[in-house]
N, C-alpha and C positions, 0 to 999 in steps of 0.2 A: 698517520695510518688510521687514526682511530675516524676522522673522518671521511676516509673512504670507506672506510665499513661502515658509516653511517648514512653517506649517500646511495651506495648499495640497497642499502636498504629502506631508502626511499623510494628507488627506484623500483625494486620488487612489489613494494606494498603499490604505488601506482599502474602499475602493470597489474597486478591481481585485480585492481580496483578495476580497470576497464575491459577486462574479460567479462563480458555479458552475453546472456541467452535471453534471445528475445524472440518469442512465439506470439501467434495469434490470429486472425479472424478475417476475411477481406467479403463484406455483402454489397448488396445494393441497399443503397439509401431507402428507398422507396418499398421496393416487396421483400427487402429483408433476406433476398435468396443469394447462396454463394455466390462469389465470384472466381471461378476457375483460372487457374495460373496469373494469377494478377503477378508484376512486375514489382519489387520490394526494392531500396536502395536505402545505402545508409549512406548519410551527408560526409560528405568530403574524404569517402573511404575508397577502398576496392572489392567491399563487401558488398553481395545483393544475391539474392535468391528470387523463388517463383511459389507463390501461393499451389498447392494441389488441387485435384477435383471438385474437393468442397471446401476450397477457398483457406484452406488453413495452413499457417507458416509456421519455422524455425529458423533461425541464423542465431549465430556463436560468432560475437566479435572479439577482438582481443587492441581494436586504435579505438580511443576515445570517439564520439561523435554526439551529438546537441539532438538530432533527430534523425525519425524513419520517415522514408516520402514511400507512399504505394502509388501505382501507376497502371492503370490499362486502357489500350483503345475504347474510346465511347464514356469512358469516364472522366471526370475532372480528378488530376491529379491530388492528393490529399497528406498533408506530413504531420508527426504526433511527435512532441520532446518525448527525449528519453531520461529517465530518470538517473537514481544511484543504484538501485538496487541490483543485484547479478543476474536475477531472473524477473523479467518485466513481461508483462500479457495486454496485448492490444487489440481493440474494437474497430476496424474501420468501415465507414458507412459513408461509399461513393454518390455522387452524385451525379447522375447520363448527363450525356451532351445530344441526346439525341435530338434531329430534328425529324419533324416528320415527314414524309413522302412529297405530299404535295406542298411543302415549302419549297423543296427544291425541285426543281423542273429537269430530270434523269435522261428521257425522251420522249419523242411523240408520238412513238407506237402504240399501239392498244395495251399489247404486252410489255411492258415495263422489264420486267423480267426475261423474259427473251431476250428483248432487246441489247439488255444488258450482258447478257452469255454470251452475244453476239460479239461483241465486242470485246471481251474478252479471249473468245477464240480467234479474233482476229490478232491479237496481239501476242498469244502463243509462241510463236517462234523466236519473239525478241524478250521475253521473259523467262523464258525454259531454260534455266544454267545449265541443263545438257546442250545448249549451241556452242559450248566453247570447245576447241579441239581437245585441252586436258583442263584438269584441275586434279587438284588436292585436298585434303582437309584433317585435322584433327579428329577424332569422335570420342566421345566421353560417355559411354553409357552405366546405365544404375541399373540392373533389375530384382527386383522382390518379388518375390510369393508369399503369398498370404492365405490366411484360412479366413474368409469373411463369414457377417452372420454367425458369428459366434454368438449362442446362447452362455452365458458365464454361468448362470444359474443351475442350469445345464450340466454344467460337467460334474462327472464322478467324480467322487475324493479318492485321493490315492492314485488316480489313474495318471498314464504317461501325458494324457494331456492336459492335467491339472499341473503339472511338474513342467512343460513348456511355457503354458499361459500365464502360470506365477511368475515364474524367471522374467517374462517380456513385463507384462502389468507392474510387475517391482520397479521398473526403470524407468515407463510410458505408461500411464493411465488417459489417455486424453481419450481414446477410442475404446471401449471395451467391445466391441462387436467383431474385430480384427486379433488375428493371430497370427503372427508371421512366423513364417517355415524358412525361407531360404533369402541370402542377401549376395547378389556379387556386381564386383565393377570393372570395365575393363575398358583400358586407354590404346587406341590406334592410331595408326595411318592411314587415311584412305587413295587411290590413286583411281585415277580415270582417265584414258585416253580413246579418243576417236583412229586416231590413227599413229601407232601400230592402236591395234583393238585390245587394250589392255583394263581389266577391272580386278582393284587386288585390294583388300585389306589387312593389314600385317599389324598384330597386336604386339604392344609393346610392353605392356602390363595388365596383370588380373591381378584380382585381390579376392578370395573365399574366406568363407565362414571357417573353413579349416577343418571338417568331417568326412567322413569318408563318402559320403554322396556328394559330394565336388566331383567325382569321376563322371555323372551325371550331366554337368554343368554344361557340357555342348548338345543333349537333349533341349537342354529350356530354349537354345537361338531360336527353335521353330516358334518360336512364341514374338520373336524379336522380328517382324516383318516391316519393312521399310516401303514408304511409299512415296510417286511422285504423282503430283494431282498434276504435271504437266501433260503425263503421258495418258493416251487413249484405253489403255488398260493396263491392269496393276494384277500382278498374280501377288495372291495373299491366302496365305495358309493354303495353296496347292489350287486356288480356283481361281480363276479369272473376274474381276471386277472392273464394271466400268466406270471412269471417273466422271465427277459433274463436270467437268471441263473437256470432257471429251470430246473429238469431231462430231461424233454422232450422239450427245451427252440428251441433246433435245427430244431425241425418241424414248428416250429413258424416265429424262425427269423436270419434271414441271420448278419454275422457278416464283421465286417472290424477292421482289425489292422490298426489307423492311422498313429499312429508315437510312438515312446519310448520317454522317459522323462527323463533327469539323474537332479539327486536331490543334490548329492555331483558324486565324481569319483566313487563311489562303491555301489550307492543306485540310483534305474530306476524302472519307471512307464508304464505299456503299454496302453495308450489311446486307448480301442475301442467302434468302432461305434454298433449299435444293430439296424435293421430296420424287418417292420414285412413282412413276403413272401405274405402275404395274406391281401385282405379289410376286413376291419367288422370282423375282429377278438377281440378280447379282448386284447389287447395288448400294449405294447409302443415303441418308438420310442423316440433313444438319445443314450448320452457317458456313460460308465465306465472307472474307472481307476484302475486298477489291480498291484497290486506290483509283483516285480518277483520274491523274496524270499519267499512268500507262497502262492503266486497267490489268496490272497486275496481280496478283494473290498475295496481300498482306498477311492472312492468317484464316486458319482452318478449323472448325471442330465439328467431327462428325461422328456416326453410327456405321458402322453393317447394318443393312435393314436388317429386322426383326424377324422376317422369313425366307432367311435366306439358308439353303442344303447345307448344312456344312457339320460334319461330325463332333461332338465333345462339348463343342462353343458355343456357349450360352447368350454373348453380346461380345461387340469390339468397339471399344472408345479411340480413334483417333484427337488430339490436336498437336498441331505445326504451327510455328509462326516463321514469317521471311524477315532477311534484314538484304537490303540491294548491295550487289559488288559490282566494280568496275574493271574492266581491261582494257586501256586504252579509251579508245570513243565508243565502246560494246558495252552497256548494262543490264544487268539480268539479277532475279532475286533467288536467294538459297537459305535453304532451313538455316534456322539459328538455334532452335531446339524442337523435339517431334517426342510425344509421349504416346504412350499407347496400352490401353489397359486392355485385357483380356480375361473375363470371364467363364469358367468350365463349369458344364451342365453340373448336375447335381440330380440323387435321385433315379426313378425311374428314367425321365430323359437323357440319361446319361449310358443307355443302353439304348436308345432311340425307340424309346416306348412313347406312345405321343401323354403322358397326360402332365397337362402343363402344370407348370411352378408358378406363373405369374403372382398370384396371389398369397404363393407362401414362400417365405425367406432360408430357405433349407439353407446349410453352408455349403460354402462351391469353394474351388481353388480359384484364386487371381493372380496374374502375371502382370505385372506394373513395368513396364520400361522407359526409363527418363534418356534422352539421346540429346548430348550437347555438341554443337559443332562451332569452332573457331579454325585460326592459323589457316583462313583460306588462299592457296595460292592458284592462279587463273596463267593458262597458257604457257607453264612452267615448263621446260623441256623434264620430263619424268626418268631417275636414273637407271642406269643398265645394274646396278647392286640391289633394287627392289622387285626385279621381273621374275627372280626366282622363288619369293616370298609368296607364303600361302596362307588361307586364314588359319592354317593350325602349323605355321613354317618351327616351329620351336619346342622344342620342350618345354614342360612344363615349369621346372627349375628354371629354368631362361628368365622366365617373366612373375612368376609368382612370389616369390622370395624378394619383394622390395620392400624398404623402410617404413615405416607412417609417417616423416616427414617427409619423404616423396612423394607418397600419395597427398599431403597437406596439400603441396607447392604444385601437384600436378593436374589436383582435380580441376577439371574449368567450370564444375557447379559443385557448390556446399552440399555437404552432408545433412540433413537436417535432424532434428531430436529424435522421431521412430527411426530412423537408420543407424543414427547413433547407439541408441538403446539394444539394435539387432542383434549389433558386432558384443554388445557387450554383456545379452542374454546369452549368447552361445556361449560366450568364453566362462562363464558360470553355470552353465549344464555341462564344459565336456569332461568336469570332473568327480560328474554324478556315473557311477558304475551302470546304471539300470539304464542309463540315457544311454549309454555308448554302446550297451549290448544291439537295445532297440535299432540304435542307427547299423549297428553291422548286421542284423537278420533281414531290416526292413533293404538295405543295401542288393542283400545276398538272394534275396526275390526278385527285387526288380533286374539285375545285371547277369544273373545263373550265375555268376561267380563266387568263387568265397577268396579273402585273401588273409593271408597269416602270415606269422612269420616275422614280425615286426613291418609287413606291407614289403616283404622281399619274395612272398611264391602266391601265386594263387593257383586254387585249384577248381575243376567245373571243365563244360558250364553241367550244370543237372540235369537238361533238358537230353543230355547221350549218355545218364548213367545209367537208364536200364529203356532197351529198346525188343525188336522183333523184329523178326525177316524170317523167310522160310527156308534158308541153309542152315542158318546158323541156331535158330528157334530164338529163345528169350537171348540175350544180350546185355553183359555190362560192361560199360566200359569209366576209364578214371584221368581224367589228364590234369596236368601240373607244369606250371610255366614259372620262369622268373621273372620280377619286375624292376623298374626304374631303379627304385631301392638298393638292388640286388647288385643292380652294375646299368648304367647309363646306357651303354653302348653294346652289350652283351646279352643275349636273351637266352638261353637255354629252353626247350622244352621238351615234353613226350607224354605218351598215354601208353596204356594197355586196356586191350579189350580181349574177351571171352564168351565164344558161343556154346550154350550148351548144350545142342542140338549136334552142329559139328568136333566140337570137343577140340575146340583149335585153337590156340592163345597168338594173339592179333597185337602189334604196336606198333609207336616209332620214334624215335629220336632224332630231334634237331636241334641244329644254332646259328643264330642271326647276328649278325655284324651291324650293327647302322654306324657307317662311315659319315653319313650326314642329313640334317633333317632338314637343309636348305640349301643347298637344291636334295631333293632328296636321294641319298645314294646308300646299299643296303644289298649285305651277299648274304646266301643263305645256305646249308647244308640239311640235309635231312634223310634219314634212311627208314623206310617202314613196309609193315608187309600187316595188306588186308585186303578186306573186297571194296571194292569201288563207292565209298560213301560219300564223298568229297565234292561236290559242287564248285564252281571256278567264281560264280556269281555271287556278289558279295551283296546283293537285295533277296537271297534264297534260301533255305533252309538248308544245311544236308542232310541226306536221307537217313541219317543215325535219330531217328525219334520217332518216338510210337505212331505219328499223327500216320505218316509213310505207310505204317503195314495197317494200319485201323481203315483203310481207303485203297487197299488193295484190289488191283482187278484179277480176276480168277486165272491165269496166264501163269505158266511156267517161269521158274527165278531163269534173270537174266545175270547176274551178279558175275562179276569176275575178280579173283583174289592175284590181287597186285603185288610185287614184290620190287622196289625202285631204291635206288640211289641215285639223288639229284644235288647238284650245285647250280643256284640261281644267282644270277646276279641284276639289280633291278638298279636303273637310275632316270634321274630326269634331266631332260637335256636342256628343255629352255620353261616356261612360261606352261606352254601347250601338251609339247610333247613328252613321252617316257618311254624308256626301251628296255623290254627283259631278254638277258640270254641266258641258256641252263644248257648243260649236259646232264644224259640221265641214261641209266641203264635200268633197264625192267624186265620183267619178267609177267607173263597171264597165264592164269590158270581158268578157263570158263567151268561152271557146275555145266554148261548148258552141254549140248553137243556141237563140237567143232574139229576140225583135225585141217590140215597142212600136208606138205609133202617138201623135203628137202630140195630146192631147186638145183639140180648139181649139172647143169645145163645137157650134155649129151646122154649122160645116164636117162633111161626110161624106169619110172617108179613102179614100186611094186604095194600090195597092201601093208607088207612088211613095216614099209619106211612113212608110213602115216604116222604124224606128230600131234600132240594137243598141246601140250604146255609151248609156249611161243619167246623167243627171248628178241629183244632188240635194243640199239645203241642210239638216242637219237642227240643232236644239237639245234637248238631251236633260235630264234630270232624272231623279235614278237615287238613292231612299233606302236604305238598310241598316241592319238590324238585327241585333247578334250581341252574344249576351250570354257573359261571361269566355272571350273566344277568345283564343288564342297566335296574336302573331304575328309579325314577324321585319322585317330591313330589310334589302333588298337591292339595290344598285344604283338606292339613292335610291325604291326604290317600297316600299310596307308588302306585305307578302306575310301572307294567311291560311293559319294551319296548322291548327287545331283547332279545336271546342267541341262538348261535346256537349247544346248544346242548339238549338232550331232557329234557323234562319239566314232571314232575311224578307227580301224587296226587292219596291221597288216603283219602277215606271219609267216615266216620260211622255216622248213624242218628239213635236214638230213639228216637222212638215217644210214648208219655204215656197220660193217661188221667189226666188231672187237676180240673178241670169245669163239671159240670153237662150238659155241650155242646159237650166234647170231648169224643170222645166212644170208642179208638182205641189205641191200643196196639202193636208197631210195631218196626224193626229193616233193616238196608238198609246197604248194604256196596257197595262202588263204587270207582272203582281204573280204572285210564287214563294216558297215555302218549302222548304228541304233541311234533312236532321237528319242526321246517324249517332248510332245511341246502341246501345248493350249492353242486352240480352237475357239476363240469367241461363238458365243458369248457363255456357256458354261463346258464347253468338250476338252477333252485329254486324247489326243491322238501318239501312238507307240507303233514304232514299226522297228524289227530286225531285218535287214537283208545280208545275205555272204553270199561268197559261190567262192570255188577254189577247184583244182585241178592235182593229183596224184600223179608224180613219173616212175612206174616201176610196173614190177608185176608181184603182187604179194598176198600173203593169206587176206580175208577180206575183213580181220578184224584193225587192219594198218590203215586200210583202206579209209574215206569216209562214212559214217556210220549214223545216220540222222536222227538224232536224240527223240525216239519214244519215250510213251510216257507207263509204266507200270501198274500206277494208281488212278484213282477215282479225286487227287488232289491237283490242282489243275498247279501249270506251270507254264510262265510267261514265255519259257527259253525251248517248250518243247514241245511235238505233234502228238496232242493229246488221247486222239482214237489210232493212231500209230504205236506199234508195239514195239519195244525195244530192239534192236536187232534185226528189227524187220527188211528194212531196204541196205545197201550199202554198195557206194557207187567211188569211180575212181574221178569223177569229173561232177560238177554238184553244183546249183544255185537254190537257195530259200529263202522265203521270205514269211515272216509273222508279224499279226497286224493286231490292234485291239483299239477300238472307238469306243472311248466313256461320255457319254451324254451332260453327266453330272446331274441329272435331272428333270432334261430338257421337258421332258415329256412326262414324269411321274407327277412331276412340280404343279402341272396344271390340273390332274385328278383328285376332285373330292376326296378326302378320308386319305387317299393315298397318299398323298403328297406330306401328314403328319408325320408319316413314318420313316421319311427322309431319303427312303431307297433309290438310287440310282439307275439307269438300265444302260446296259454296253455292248457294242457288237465284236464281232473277231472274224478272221479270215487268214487260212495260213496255207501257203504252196512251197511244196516241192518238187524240184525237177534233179533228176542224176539220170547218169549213161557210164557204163563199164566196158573197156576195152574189149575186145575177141580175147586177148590174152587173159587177161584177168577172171574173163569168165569160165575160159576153158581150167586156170589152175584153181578155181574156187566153186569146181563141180560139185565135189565129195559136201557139199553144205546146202542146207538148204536156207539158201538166202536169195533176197530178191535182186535181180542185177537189172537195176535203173528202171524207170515210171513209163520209156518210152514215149513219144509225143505228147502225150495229155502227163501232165503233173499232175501230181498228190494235190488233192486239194480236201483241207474241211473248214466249215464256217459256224457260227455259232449265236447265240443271244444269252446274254443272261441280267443277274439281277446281284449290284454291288450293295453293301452296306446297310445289310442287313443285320440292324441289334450294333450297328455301326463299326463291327466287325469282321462277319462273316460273306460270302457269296457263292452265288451258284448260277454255273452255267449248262447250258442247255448246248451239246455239239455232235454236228452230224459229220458222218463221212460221206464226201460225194460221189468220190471212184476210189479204183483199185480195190472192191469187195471181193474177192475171188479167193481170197486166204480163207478159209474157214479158221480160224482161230482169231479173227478181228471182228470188232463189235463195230455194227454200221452209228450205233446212236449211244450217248453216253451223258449223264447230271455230274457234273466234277462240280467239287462244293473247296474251298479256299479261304484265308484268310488275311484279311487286307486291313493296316492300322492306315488311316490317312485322314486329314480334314475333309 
């Protein structure tokens, strides 16, 4: 016995012994200047990492091994013994392989460089891993945020961020200029097919810092942009970029053959340069590396040009390397890791004031994304139990809640010492009281939320605690929801609001079922009685906040106090599509003036029998189409954020009588399409179109009713110098347009062009016709029944991203002036967050 406990404990102390951290340095022999992501391996292990931006490494081994070898294209590779000690620090100083130009003989063209693009373009199709019908793959990403340009000297004593930057400096001193804020990692599956047309990625684990700005954590993706230098243009951060490899890449950007690379005697690299002909293009600037057997993209590292429009972003560091896959007799190259640093202005420019930073180091935020990819499988038939998966298919709990030796065994790249140190500064602030306050105020600003409770109710958001409108005068209202916490599957919520003008106490009470978050399926109940504040649009404010009445056009309240009981029931049926259906009983009360008349078909009405308060029964059916959209979960509802391709629904409503209140018998169908897509080489083109048709004869607030706009705050969804109420028709088609230039044109004026402002066009029609009948029972109102041949039309110019917030547009009305209560011309001023 006693020498098993003795070998034990050899065996311990030799394993302690060869647990080593070994960080350090990768230059050029010669100018002494980093070497960015140089390649690190440790002899005879399964350990290796990737030197950073400025060339500097960590790895944590735990198998013995003799030496480190570092490695990168254009260098001679180089190995150092490693010693005894647990923490060892290494110098390496590479030596180029480079040859020069005119050693090797590239082509015979004038332009070398051309020549060379050429040929690469030509070889595009059998390089581009998008030629395979599917593939698959792993993804491993890292992202960090950092506070750079740290002054140390700088900081206040006592203050919160003397209290973060001690905590981090206590574990990591290597960089005093760097202060990291946020760490997370998160491990997928990606899937791509050409046909069916499938693009999913399904997370299979996160890992957070563990504070309550983790609810945050699907804000940072915008910062996580992926790109292929295969394709002709790359949307990134919301704008369209052309790539050096593009078809048309030579109108862009001038080329330089630096030097060839030889790798062994029989295998060479041709390093070229890519710079853009032009300012204020969309463009970048930086290396490729090309092999000369298929004149493929061995690896990348590039810029955003320097003046390129784009709001917040100070700089974007791209680098990518390929490693080649095979399928059969088909080869083609695919990232094997893609980093990407992101720099936020700072300062005045951070309002889009022009006066530059160049020369001063202010601190900025930076976004670090490390993206590792293995497990690639090619032409794999993709299964039917992943088509329901979406990038947010889970709960949170699903995925967050795993081990640290799963994350050990899972990561496909090491953690290095600052990343280490992250995990284990936070875990030593979050039991400083004064840190955890800061994190739930600073939380509680950024989200209008507050949550309490032990993270079982939140309540908010602030932005509808105290508003204005002209029924009700000033306004406050308070709502209260429960969380994940609370019950998984259970949501409870409701508000109360108070006008003190009408003296009328407003709420409502609901609960949510989520029967499943993949495929997503989810009933809802809810009962509330108020005026019409609710917006259906989940990119839109609703009209419960001050900005609404501060922007107010001088026009009588349109407002109508709703009184409903609805049962929703929402699911998705495959990949693409989702289907909502509700029953709902309502009630309207308009401020405005409106009245009805009991349809009791032979009876002839008299003034007697004029009604204003209106009741009806309806059942809806409401399909959706959106193919690879983002979208987000919030407060138990699925919220759409993106896609750019078109978006379909189609909607049937009956409506029937139930109540000795409801009188009306009726059937609605409405089908719509909306897109955003990009416009080479900087535009954003947006268009809505619907039409639909009404069968019945009824008051004409059942009717169609084409969303005027009340204020001086412009809205994507509605006829801006059209006044609420104004038109309403049984038979209807519209259409809204809007052209962002991105710059096209401000970009090339002196002085103007600092300022970053955009310019954009708009153009919006409508056309409706109302029945004989309809017209005749919705006399008693004065509303307009249909546009008659010539449509509603108004168009517009204005001016985005201004102070890289703000905008204002300029819109005229073309016909239909014969209202005296409509303004022909109108400046609606808006507010737009976008790159």
């Amino acid at each position: 016995m006693k020498y098993t406990i003795l070998l034990l404990m050899i065996s311990f102390g030799a394993y302690a012994q060869s647990s080593k951290t070994l960080s350090g340095k990768v230059m050029d022999g010669s100018t002494k200047e980093p070497i960015p992501f140089a390649n690190i391996q440790i002899k005879g292990t399964k350990f290796g990492t990737q030197a950073n931006f400025d060339g500097f490494f960590s790895i944590k081994i735990t198998q013995p091994s003799d030496s480190i070898t570092v490695s990168m294209v254009g260098y001679l590779p180089q190995s150092q013994l490693i010693g005894s000690p647990a923490t060892q620090n290494f110098i390496f100083l590479l030596t180029s392989t480079s040859v020069k130009l005119n050693e090797v003989k590239v082509t015979a063209y004038a332009d070398p460089g051309k020549a060379l693009w050429k040929k690469v373009i030509a070889r595009k199709p059998y390089n581009n891993f998008d030629k395979f019908n599917n593939y698959q793959y792993e993804i491993y990403n890292k992202t960090e945020i950092d506070l750079k340009n740290v002054k140390h000297e700088k900081i206040r004593k006592g203050s919160m961020k003397e209290l973060v930057y001690s905590a981090y400096q206590n574990l990591d001193s290597s960089n005093k200029s760097v202060m990291p804020l946020y760490f997370y990692e998160t491990l997928s599956a990606f899937y791509h097919s050409k046909k069916p047309p499938i693009q999913i990625q399904n997370i299979k684990a996160k890992k957070t810092i563990g504070l309550e700005t983790d609810k945050f954590i699907r804000q940072f993706d915008k910062y996580n942009e992926r790109i292929n230098i295969y394709e002709n243009w790359n949307i990134l951060y919301s704008n369209n970029f052309v790539s050096p490899i593009s078809d048309v890449g030579v109108h862009y950007y001038k080329y330089e053959v630096l030097d060839t690379i030889m790798t062994d005697p029989s295998h060479r690299y041709f390093r070229m340069k890519f710079t853009p002909k032009r300012r204020n293009e969309n463009t970048f600037v930086g290396e490729m590396w090309i092999e000369d057997d298929s004149y493929a993209v061995q690896k990348f590292d590039m810029y955003i040009s320097q003046d390129v429009n784009m709001n917040f972003i100070k700089s974007v560091h791209f680098f990518q390397d390929f490693v080649p896959v095979l399928s059969d007799t088909m080869k083609a190259w695919m990232p094997k890791k893609s980093i990407s640093e992101v720099e936020i202005e700072s300062g005045p420019e951070l309002i889009g004031l022009p006066f530059s930073s160049k020369n001063k180091k202010r601190e900025n935020l930076s976004f670090t994304n490390t993206t590792t990819f293995d497990q690639v499988k090619i032409n794999e038939e993709i299964r039917d139990s992943v088509l329901f998966e979406s990038r947010y298919s889970k709960t949170d709990s699903a995925y967050l809640h795993k081990t640290e030796s799963f994350w050990k065994s899972a990561r496909l790249d090491s953690l290095n010492k600052p990343e280490v140190a992250i995990y284990q500064a936070v875990d030593s602030l979050k039991e400083n009281k004064r840190f955890k306050r800061t994190v739930r105020l600073t939380t509680f600003l950024a989200s209008g939320y507050w949550d309490f409770a032990h993270h079982t109710l939140r309540a908010g958001p602030y932005s509808s605690f105290l508003s204005r409108n002209l029924t009700e005068g000033w306004r406050t209202r308070f709502g209260l929801w429960t969380l994940e916490d609370f019950n998984k599957k259970i949501n409870l919520n409701g508000y109360v609001a108070y006008g003190f003008a009408d003296k009328r106490l407003k709420g409502g009470l609901g609960i949510k079922y989520l029967h499943s978050i993949s495929p997503w399926v989810k009933t809802e109940f809810y009962a509330h009685k108020d005026y019409d504040m609710v917006t259906v649009n989940d990119d839109e404010l609703d009209k419960d906040n001050i900005f609404n009445f501060a922007f107010r056009k001088p026009i009588p309240s349109y407002q109508i106090f709703i009184g409903e009981l609805k049962l929703l029931h929402e699911r998705q049926l495959t990949e693409n599509w989702t289907m909502k259906t509700a029953v709902a009983y309502k009630s309207f009360d308009p401020v405005f003036h409106f009245v009805y008349q009991k349809n009791d078909g032979d009876e002839v009405p008299t003034p007697i029998d004029n009604l204003h308060q209106l009741y009806t029964t309806e059942a809806t059916t409401d399909f959706r189409y959106a193919h690879n959209e983002r979208t987000t979960i919030l407060n138990y509802d699925k919220i759409h954020l993106s896609t750019p391709f078109p978006v379909l629904h189609v909607k049937y409503t009956l409506g029937f009588e139930t109540t000795a209140k409801t009188f009306f018998n009726y059937n609605k169908v409405d089908v719509g399409i909306i897109q955003t897509f990009k416009l080479p080489p900087k535009g954003t083109f947006y268009y809505n179109l619907s039409m639909g048709k009404t069968f019945g004869t009824l008051p004409y607030i059942l009717l169609h009713v084409p969303r005027g706009n009340e204020a001086y705050f412009l809205s994507s969804y509605a006829f801006n110098t059209m006044n609420p109420y104004e038109f309403a028709d049984d038979r209807y088609a519209s259409l809204l347009t809007r052209y962002s230039l991105g710059g096209f044109i401000f970009d090339k004026i002196p002085l103007l062009n600092k300022l970053d402002w955009r310019e954009r066009m708009s153009a919006n029609l409508y056309w409706g016709s109302m029945s004989a009948a309809n017209k005749a029972y919705n006399s008693l109102n004065q509303i307009r029944t249909g546009t008659g041949n010539i449509p509603f039309a108004e168009a517009g110019v204005g001016i985005e991203n201004i102070f890289h917030v703000f905008t204002v547009d300029a819109i005229w009305r073309l016909n239909h002036n014969d209202n005296p209560a409509i303004s022909r011309f109108g400046i609606f001023t808006g507010l737009q967050l976008k790159f």
